[in-house]
C-alpha positions as CSV (number, residue, x, y, z in Angstrom):
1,X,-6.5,-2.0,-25.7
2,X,-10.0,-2.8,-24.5
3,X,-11.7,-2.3,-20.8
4,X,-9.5,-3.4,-17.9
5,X,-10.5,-6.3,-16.6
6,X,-10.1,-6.3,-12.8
7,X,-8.4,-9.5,-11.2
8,X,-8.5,-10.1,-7.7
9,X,-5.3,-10.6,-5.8
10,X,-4.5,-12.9,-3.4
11,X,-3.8,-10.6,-1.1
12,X,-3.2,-6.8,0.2
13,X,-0.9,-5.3,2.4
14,X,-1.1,-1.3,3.7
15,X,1.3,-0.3,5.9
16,X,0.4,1.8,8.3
17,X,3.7,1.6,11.1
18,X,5.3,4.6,10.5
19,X,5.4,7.5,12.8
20,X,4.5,10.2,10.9
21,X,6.8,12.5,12.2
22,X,6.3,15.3,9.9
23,X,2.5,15.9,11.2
24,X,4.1,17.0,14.5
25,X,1.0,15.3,16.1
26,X,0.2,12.7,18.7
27,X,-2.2,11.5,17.1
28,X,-0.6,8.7,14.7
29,X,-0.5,10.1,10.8
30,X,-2.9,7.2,9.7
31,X,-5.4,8.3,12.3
32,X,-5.7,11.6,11.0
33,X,-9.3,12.2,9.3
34,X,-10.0,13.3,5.9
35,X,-13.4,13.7,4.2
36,X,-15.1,11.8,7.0
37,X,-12.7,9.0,7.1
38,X,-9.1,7.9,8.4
39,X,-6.1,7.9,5.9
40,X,-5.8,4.2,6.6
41,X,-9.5,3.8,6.2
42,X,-9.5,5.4,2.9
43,X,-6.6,2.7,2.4
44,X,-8.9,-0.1,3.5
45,X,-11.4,0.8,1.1
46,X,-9.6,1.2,-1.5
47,X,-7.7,-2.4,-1.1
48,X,-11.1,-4.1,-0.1
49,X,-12.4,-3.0,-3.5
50,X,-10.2,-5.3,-5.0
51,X,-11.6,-8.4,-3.2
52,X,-8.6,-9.7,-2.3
53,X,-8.4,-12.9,-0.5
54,X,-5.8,-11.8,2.5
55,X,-6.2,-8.3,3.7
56,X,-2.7,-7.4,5.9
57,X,-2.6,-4.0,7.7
58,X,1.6,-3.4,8.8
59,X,0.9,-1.8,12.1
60,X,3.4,-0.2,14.6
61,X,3.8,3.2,15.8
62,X,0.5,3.5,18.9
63,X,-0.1,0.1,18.0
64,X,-2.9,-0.7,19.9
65,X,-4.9,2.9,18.8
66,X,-4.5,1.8,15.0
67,X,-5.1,-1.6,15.7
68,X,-8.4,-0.4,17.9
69,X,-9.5,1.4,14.7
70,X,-9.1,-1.3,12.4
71,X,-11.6,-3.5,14.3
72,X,-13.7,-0.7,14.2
73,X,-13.5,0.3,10.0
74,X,-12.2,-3.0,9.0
75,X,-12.6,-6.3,11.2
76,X,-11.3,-8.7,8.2
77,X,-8.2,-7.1,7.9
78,X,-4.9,-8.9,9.7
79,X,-2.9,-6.8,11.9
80,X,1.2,-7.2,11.3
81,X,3.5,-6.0,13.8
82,X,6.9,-4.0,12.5
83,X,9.1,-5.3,14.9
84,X,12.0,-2.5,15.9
85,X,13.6,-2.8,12.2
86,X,12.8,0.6,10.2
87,X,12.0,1.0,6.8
88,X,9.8,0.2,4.3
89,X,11.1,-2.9,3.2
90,X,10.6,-4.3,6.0
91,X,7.0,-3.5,6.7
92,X,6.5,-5.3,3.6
93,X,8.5,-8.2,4.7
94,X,6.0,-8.2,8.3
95,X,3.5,-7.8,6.3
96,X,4.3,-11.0,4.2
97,X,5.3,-12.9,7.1
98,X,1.6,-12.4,7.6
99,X,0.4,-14.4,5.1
100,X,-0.3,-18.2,4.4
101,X,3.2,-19.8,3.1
102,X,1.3,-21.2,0.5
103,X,-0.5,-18.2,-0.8
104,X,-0.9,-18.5,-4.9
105,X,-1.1,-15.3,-7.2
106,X,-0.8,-10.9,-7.0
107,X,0.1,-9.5,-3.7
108,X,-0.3,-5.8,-3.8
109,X,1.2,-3.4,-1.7
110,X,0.0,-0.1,-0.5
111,X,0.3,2.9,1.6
112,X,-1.6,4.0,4.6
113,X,-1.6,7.2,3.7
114,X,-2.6,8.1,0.6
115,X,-6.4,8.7,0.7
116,X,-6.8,9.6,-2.6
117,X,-5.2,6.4,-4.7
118,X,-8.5,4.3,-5.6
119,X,-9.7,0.9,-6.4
120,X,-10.2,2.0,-9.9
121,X,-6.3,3.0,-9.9
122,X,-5.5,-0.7,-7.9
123,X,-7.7,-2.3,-10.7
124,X,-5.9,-1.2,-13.8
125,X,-2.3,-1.8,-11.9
126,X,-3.6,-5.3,-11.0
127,X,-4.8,-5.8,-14.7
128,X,-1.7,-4.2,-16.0
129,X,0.5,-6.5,-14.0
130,X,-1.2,-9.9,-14.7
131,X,-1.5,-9.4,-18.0
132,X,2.0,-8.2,-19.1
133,X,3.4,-11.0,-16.3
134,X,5.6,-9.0,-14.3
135,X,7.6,-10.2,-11.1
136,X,6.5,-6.7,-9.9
137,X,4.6,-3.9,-10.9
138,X,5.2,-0.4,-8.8
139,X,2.8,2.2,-9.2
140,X,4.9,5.8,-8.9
141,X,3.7,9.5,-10.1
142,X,5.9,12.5,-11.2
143,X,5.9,15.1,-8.9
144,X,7.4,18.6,-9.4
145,X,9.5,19.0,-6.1
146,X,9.7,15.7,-4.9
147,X,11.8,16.7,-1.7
148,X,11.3,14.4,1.3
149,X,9.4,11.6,-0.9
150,X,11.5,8.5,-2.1
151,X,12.5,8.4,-5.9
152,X,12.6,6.0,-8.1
153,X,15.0,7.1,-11.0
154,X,13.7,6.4,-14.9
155,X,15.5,6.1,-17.8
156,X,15.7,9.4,-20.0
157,X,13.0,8.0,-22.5
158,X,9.5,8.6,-21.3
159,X,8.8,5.4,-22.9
160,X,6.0,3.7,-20.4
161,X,8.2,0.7,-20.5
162,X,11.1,2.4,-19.5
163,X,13.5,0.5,-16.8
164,X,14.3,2.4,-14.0
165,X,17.6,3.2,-13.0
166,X,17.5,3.3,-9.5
167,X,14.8,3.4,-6.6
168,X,16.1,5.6,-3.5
Protein backbone atom coordinates (compact mmCIF):
# COMPACT_ATOMS: atom_id res chain seq x y z
CA UNK A 1 0.00 0.00 0.00
CA UNK A 2 1.39 3.27 -1.10
CA UNK A 3 1.20 7.00 0.77
CA UNK A 4 -2.19 7.92 2.11
CA UNK A 5 -3.74 10.19 0.16
CA UNK A 6 -5.65 12.66 2.31
CA UNK A 7 -9.38 13.44 1.13
CA UNK A 8 -11.20 16.27 2.50
CA UNK A 9 -14.51 15.65 4.20
CA UNK A 10 -17.43 17.46 3.84
CA UNK A 11 -17.62 18.11 7.16
CA UNK A 12 -16.40 17.77 10.95
CA UNK A 13 -18.13 17.56 14.04
CA UNK A 14 -16.27 17.78 17.81
CA UNK A 15 -18.31 17.53 20.53
CA UNK A 16 -17.55 19.47 23.20
CA UNK A 17 -21.19 19.37 25.52
CA UNK A 18 -20.25 17.27 28.12
CA UNK A 19 -19.75 18.25 31.61
CA UNK A 20 -16.65 16.83 32.44
CA UNK A 21 -17.52 15.80 35.72
CA UNK A 22 -14.59 13.75 36.59
CA UNK A 23 -12.17 17.04 36.44
CA UNK A 24 -14.09 18.18 39.56
CA UNK A 25 -13.61 21.70 38.07
CA UNK A 26 -15.65 24.71 37.16
CA UNK A 27 -14.01 25.30 34.62
CA UNK A 28 -15.62 23.20 31.64
CA UNK A 29 -13.31 20.00 30.73
CA UNK A 30 -12.81 21.42 27.09
CA UNK A 31 -11.49 24.64 28.54
CA UNK A 32 -8.84 23.21 30.34
CA UNK A 33 -5.26 24.16 28.82
CA UNK A 34 -2.68 21.86 27.62
CA UNK A 35 0.68 22.74 25.92
CA UNK A 36 -0.48 26.31 25.45
CA UNK A 37 -3.75 25.42 23.99
CA UNK A 38 -7.54 24.29 24.97
CA UNK A 39 -8.42 20.55 24.63
CA UNK A 40 -11.10 21.61 22.19
CA UNK A 41 -8.61 23.94 20.44
CA UNK A 42 -6.21 21.12 20.01
CA UNK A 43 -9.57 19.43 18.55
CA UNK A 44 -10.08 22.35 16.17
CA UNK A 45 -6.74 22.08 14.86
CA UNK A 46 -6.62 18.91 14.28
CA UNK A 47 -10.24 18.76 12.32
CA UNK A 48 -9.27 22.11 10.43
CA UNK A 49 -6.27 20.19 9.04
CA UNK A 50 -8.39 18.24 7.23
CA UNK A 51 -10.02 21.17 5.20
CA UNK A 52 -13.18 20.12 5.65
CA UNK A 53 -15.96 22.08 4.16
CA UNK A 54 -18.43 22.28 7.40
CA UNK A 55 -16.70 22.63 10.69
CA UNK A 56 -19.64 21.78 13.69
CA UNK A 57 -18.50 22.21 17.36
CA UNK A 58 -21.54 20.17 19.68
CA UNK A 59 -21.55 22.70 22.49
CA UNK A 60 -23.53 22.58 25.83
CA UNK A 61 -22.36 22.39 29.32
CA UNK A 62 -21.24 26.73 30.08
CA UNK A 63 -22.42 27.16 26.75
CA UNK A 64 -21.77 30.65 26.24
CA UNK A 65 -17.84 30.25 27.82
CA UNK A 66 -17.07 27.48 25.16
CA UNK A 67 -18.88 29.21 22.67
CA UNK A 68 -16.91 32.66 23.64
CA UNK A 69 -13.63 30.61 23.06
CA UNK A 70 -14.52 29.24 19.81
CA UNK A 71 -14.88 32.75 18.37
CA UNK A 72 -11.73 33.45 19.77
CA UNK A 73 -9.55 30.03 18.42
CA UNK A 74 -11.87 29.17 15.70
CA UNK A 75 -14.44 31.80 14.13
CA UNK A 76 -15.38 29.26 11.10
CA UNK A 77 -16.47 26.72 13.13
CA UNK A 78 -20.60 26.36 13.78
CA UNK A 79 -21.73 26.12 17.22
CA UNK A 80 -24.53 23.07 17.93
CA UNK A 81 -26.54 23.20 20.85
CA UNK A 82 -27.17 19.64 22.83
CA UNK A 83 -30.50 20.18 23.86
CA UNK A 84 -31.40 18.44 27.47
CA UNK A 85 -30.99 14.78 25.80
CA UNK A 86 -27.61 13.09 27.20
CA UNK A 87 -25.36 11.05 25.49
CA UNK A 88 -23.16 10.79 22.78
CA UNK A 89 -25.32 9.86 20.20
CA UNK A 90 -27.07 12.54 20.35
CA UNK A 91 -24.40 15.18 20.27
CA UNK A 92 -23.75 13.67 17.09
CA UNK A 93 -27.31 13.83 15.96
CA UNK A 94 -27.14 18.06 17.10
CA UNK A 95 -24.31 18.18 15.56
CA UNK A 96 -25.76 16.86 12.20
CA UNK A 97 -28.82 18.71 12.52
CA UNK A 98 -26.15 21.35 12.01
CA UNK A 99 -25.38 20.77 8.66
CA UNK A 100 -26.76 21.55 5.08
CA UNK A 101 -29.62 18.69 4.28
CA UNK A 102 -27.88 18.30 1.24
CA UNK A 103 -24.32 17.89 2.32
CA UNK A 104 -22.51 15.23 -0.13
CA UNK A 105 -19.47 13.02 1.08
CA UNK A 106 -17.33 11.94 4.71
CA UNK A 107 -18.56 13.46 7.81
CA UNK A 108 -16.10 12.84 10.56
CA UNK A 109 -16.69 12.78 14.09
CA UNK A 110 -14.45 13.76 16.90
CA UNK A 111 -13.90 14.38 20.50
CA UNK A 112 -13.24 17.51 22.33
CA UNK A 113 -11.02 16.18 24.35
CA UNK A 114 -8.43 14.39 23.11
CA UNK A 115 -5.53 16.77 22.38
CA UNK A 116 -3.25 14.41 21.28
CA UNK A 117 -5.30 12.56 18.20
CA UNK A 118 -3.85 14.52 14.93
CA UNK A 119 -4.56 15.50 11.50
CA UNK A 120 -2.14 13.02 10.37
CA UNK A 121 -4.20 10.24 12.39
CA UNK A 122 -7.73 12.03 10.78
CA UNK A 123 -5.94 11.72 7.36
CA UNK A 124 -5.24 8.15 7.14
CA UNK A 125 -8.86 7.27 8.86
CA UNK A 126 -10.33 9.55 6.14
CA UNK A 127 -8.23 7.75 3.37
CA UNK A 128 -8.91 4.45 4.98
CA UNK A 129 -12.60 4.97 4.96
CA UNK A 130 -13.07 6.34 1.31
CA UNK A 131 -11.11 4.00 -0.10
CA UNK A 132 -12.38 0.68 1.39
CA UNK A 133 -16.14 2.50 1.07
CA UNK A 134 -17.42 2.01 4.46
CA UNK A 135 -20.84 3.38 5.83
CA UNK A 136 -18.65 4.20 8.85
CA UNK A 137 -15.26 3.98 9.92
CA UNK A 138 -14.58 4.38 13.93
CA UNK A 139 -11.28 5.10 15.07
CA UNK A 140 -10.81 3.10 18.64
CA UNK A 141 -7.32 2.14 20.57
CA UNK A 142 -6.67 -0.69 23.08
CA UNK A 143 -6.15 0.36 26.37
CA UNK A 144 -4.94 -1.74 29.35
CA UNK A 145 -7.63 -0.80 32.00
CA UNK A 146 -10.17 0.71 30.17
CA UNK A 147 -12.52 1.48 33.27
CA UNK A 148 -14.74 4.45 32.86
CA UNK A 149 -14.16 4.72 28.91
CA UNK A 150 -16.76 3.20 26.52
CA UNK A 151 -15.89 -0.16 24.74
CA UNK A 152 -16.36 -1.30 21.71
CA UNK A 153 -16.13 -5.28 21.86
CA UNK A 154 -13.96 -7.09 18.86
CA UNK A 155 -14.10 -10.32 17.69
CA UNK A 156 -11.37 -12.73 19.17
CA UNK A 157 -9.24 -12.52 15.88
CA UNK A 158 -7.01 -9.55 15.84
CA UNK A 159 -7.58 -9.56 12.25
CA UNK A 160 -7.76 -5.51 11.32
CA UNK A 161 -10.91 -6.29 9.64
CA UNK A 162 -12.39 -7.86 12.34
CA UNK A 163 -16.33 -6.98 13.10
CA UNK A 164 -17.05 -5.90 16.36
CA UNK A 165 -19.33 -7.52 18.57
CA UNK A 166 -20.66 -4.92 20.44
CA UNK A 167 -20.01 -1.06 21.22
CA UNK A 168 -21.03 -0.21 24.97
Amino acid sequence: RGPVVPTAPAAVIVMAAGQGTRMRSATPKVLHRIGGRSLVGHAVSAARGLDPEHLVVVVRHQRDAVVAHLAQVAPDAVPADQDEIPGTGRAVACGLAALPGDLDGAVVVTSGDVPLLDTATLEALVAQHVDRGDAVTLLTTELEDPTGYGRVIRATTSAPDADPLAVA
